[in-house]
N, CA, C and O of each residue as an XYZ file, in Angstrom:
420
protein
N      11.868    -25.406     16.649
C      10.640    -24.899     16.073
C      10.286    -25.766     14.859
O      11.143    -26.042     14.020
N       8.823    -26.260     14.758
C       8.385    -26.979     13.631
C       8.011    -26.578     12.330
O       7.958    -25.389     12.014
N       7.845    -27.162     11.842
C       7.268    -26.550     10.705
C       6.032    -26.211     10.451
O       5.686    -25.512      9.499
N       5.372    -26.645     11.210
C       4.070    -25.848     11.887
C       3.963    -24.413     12.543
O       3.245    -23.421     12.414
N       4.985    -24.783     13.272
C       4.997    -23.568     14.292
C       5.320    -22.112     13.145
O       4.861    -20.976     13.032
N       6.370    -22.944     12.441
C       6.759    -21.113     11.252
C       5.684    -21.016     10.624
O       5.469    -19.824     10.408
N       4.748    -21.779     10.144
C       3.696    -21.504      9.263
C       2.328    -20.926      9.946
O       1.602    -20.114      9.371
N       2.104    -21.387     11.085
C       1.342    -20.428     11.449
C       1.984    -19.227     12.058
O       1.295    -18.268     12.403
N       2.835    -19.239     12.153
C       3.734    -18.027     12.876
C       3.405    -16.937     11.526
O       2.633    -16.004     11.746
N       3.909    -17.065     10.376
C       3.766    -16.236      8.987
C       2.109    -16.404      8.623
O       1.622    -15.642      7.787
N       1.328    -17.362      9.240
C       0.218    -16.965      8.876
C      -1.006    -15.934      9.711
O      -2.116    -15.543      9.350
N       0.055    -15.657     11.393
C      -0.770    -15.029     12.352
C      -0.111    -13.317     12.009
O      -0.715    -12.285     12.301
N       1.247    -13.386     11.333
C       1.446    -11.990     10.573
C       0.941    -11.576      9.503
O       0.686    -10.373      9.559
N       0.563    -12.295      8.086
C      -0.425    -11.970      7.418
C      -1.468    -11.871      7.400
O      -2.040    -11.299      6.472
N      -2.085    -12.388      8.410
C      -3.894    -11.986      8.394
C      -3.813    -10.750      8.901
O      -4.508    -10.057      8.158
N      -3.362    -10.088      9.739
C      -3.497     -8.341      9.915
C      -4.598     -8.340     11.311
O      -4.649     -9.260     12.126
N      -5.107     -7.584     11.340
C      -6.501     -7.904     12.533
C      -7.833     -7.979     12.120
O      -8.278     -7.397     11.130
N      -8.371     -8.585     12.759
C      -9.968     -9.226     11.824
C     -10.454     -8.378     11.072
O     -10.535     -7.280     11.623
N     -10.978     -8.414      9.583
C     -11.575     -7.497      8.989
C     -10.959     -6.030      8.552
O     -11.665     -5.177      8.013
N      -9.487     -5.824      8.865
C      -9.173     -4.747      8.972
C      -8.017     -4.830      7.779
O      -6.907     -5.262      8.091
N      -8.287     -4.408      6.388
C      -7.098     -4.530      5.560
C      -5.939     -3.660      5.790
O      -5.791     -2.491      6.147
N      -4.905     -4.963      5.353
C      -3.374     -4.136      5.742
C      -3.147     -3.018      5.045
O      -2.758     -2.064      5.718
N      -3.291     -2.832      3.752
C      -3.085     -1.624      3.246
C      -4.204     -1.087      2.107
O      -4.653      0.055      2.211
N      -4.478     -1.663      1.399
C      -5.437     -1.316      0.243
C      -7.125     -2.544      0.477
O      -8.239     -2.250      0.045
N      -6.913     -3.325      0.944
C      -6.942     -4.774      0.889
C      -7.290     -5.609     -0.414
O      -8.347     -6.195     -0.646
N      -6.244     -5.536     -1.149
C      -6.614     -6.008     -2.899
C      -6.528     -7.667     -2.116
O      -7.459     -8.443     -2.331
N      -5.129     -8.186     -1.047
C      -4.832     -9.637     -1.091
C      -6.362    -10.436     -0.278
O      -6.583    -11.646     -0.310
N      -7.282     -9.361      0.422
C      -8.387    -10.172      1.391
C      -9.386    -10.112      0.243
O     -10.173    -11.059      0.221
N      -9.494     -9.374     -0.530
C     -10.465     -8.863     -1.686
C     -10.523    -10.344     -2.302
O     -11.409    -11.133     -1.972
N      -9.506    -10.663     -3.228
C      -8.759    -11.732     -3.522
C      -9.066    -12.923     -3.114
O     -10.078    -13.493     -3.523
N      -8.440    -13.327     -2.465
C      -8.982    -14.268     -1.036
C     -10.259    -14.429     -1.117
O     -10.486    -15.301     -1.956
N     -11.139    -14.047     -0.693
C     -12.870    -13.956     -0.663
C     -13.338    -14.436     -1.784
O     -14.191    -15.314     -1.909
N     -12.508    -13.580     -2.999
C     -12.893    -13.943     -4.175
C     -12.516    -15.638     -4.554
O     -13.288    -16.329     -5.218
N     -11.571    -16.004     -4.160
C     -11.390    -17.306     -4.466
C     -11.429    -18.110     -3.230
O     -10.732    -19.125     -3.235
N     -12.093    -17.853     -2.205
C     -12.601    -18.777     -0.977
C     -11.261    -19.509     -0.116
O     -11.361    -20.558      0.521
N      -9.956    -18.663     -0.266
C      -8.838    -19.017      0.368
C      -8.629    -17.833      1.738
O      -9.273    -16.799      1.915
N      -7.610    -18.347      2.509
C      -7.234    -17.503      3.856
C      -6.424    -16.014      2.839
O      -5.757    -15.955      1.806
N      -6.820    -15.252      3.587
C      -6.033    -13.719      2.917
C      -4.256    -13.906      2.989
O      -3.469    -13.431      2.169
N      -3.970    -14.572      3.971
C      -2.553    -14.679      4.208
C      -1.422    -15.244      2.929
O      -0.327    -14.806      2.574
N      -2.303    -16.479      2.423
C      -1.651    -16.895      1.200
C      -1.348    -15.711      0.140
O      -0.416    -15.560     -0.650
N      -2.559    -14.883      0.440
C      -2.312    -14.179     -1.163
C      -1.407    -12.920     -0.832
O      -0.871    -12.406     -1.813
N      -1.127    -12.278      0.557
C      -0.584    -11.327      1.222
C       0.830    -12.030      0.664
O       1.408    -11.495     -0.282
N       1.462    -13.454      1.384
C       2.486    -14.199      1.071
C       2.790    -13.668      0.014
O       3.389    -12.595     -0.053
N       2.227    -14.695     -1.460
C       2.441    -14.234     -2.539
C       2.625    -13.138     -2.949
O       3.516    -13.112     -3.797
N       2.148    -12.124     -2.716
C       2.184    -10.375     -2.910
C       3.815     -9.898     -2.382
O       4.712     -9.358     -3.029
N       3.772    -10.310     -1.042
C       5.234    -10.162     -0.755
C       6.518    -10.913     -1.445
O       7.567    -10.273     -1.371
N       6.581    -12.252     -2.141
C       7.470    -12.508     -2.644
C       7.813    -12.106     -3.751
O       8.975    -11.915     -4.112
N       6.216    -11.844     -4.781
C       6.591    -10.890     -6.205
C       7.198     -9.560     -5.989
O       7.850     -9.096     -6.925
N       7.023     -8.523     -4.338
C       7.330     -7.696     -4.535
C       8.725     -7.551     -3.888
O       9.282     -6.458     -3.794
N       9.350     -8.904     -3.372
C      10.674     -8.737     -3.469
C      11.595     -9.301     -4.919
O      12.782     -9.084     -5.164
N      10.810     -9.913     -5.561
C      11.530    -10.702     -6.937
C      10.840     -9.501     -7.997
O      11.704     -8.720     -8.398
N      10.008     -9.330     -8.309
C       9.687     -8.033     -9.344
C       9.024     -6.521     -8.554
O       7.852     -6.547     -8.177
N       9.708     -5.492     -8.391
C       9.150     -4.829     -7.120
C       8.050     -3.783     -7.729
O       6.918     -3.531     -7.316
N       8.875     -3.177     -9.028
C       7.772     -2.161     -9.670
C       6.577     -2.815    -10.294
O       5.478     -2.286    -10.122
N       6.702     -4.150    -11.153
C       5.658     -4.750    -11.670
C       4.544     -4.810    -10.813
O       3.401     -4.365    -10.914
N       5.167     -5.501     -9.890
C       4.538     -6.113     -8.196
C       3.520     -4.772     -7.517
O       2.337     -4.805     -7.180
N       4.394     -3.767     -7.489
C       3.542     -2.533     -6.951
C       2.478     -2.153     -8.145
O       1.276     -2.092     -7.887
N       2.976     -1.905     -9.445
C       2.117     -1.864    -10.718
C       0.665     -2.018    -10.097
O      -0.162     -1.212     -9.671
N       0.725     -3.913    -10.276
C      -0.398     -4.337    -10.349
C      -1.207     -4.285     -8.937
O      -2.412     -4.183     -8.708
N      -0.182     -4.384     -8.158
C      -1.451     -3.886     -6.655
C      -2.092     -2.841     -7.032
O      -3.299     -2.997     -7.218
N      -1.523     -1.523     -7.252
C      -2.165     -0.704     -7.268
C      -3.395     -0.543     -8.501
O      -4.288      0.272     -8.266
N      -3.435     -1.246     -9.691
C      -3.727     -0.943    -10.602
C      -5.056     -2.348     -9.676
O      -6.176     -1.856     -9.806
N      -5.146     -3.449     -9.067
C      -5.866     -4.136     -8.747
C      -6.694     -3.316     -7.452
O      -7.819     -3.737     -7.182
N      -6.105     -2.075     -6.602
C      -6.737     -1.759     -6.103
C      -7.889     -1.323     -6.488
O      -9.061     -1.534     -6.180
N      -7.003     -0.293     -7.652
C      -8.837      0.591     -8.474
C      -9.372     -0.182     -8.997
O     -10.424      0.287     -9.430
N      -9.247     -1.253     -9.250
C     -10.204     -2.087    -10.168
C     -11.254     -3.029     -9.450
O     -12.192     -3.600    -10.007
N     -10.898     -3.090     -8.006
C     -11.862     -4.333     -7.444
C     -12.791     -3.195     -6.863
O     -12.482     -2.041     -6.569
N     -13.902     -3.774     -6.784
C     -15.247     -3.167     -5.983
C     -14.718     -2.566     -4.268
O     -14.834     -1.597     -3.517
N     -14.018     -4.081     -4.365
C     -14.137     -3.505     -2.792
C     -12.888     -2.770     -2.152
O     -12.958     -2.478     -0.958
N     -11.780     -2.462     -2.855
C     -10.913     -1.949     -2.935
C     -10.821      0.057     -3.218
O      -9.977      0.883     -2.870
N     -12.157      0.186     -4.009
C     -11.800      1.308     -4.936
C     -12.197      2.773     -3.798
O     -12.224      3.929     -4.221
N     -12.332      2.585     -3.080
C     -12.422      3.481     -2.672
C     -11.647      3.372     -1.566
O     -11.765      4.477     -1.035
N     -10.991      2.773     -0.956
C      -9.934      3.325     -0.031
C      -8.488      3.207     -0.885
O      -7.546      3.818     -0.382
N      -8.266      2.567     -1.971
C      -7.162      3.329     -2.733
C      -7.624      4.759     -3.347
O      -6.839      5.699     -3.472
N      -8.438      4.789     -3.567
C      -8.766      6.272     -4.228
C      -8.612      7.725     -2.944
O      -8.192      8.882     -2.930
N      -9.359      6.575     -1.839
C      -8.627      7.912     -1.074
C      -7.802      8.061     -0.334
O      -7.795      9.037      0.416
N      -6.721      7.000     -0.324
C      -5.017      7.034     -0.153
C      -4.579      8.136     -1.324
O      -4.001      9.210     -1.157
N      -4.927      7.676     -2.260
C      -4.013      8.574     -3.262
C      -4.287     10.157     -3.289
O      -3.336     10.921     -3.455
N      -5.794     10.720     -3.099
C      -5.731     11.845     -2.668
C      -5.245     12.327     -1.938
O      -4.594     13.365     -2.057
N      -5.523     11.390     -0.502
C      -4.387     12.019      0.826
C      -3.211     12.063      0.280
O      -2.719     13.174      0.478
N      -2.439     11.292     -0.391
C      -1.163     11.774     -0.743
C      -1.263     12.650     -1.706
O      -0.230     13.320     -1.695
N      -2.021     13.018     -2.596
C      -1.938     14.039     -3.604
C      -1.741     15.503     -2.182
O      -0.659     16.089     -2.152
N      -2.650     15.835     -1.346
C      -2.912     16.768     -0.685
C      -1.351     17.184      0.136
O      -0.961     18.336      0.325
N      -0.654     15.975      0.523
C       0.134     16.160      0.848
C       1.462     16.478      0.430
O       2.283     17.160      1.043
N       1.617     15.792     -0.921
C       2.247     16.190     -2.035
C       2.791     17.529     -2.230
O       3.853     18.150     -2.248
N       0.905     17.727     -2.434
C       1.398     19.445     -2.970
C       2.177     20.533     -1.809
O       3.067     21.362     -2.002
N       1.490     20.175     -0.621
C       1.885     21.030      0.652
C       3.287     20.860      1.050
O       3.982     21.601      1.745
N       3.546     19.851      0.534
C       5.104     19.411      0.584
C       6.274     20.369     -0.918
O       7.456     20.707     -0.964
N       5.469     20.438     -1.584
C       6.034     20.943     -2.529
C       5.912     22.912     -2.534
O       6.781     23.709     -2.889
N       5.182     23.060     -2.258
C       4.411     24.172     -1.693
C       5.673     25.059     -0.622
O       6.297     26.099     -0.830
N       5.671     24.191      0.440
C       6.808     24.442      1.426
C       7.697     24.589      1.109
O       8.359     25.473      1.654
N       8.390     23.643     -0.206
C       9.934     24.010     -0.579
C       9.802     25.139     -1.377
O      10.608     26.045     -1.164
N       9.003     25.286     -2.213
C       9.055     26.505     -3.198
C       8.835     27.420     -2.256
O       9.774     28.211     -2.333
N       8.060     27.764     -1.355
C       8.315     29.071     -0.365
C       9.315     29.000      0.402
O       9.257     30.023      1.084
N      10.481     28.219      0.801
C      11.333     28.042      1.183
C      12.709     28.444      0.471
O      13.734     28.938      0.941
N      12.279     27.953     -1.173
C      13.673     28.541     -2.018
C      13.340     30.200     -2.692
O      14.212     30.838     -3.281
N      12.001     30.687     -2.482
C      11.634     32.096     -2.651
C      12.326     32.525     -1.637
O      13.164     33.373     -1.945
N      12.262     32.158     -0.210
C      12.887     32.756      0.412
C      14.377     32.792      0.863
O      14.865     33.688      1.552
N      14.937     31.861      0.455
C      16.555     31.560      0.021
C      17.417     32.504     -1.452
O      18.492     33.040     -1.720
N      16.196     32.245     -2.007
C      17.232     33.114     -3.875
C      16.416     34.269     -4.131
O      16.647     34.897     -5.165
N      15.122     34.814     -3.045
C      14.173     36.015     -4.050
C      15.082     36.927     -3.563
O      16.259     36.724     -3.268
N      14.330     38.139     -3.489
C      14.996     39.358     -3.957
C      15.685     39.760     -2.700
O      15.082     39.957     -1.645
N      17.138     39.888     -2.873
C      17.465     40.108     -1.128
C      16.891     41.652     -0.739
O      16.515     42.490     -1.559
N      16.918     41.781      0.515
C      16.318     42.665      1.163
C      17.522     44.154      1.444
O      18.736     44.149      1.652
N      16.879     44.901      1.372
C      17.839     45.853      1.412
C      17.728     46.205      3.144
O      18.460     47.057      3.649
């Protein structure tokens, strides 16, 4: 295998499917913004977030809310997880009411 072949090989896994961001899309946002392929900046994203992982997540997320074209599908990731959150939390507390409340006679 060449060295061609791995590089587009890692570059036909970072582009994702046409138009369709992988997760937030801060790295295609990015990209556009500076007239490069999305894959480079996906790359980069992945190596900071194996060499600095919380910083790395930090600033994605903090670059999601901040770009135009970003802000609203991080905003409503994070609700969906807020919603789920609670229902998750919700479940255990009615779960340990019903483990330690008042036993039943």
């Amino acid at each position: 295998m060449s060295a061609d072949d791995v590089l587009n090989e890692i570059r036909e896994s970072l582009n994702g499917r046409p138009g369709q961001p992988i997760v937030f899309g801060v790295c295609k946002a990015l990209a556009e913004r500076a007239g490069k392929e999305p894959w480079i900046f996906r790359l980069a994203a992945l190596v900071l977030t194996l060499l600095w992982t919380l910083p790395a997540l930090a600033a994605y997320i903090v670059l999601g809310f901040a770009l135009n074209e970003t802000e609203s599908r991080t905003r409503r990731f994070f609700s969906g997880l807020a919603v789920i959150t609670r229902e998750m939390v919700e479940k255990f507390a009615a779960s340990l009411r019903d483990m330690f409340g008042p036993e039943r006679a």
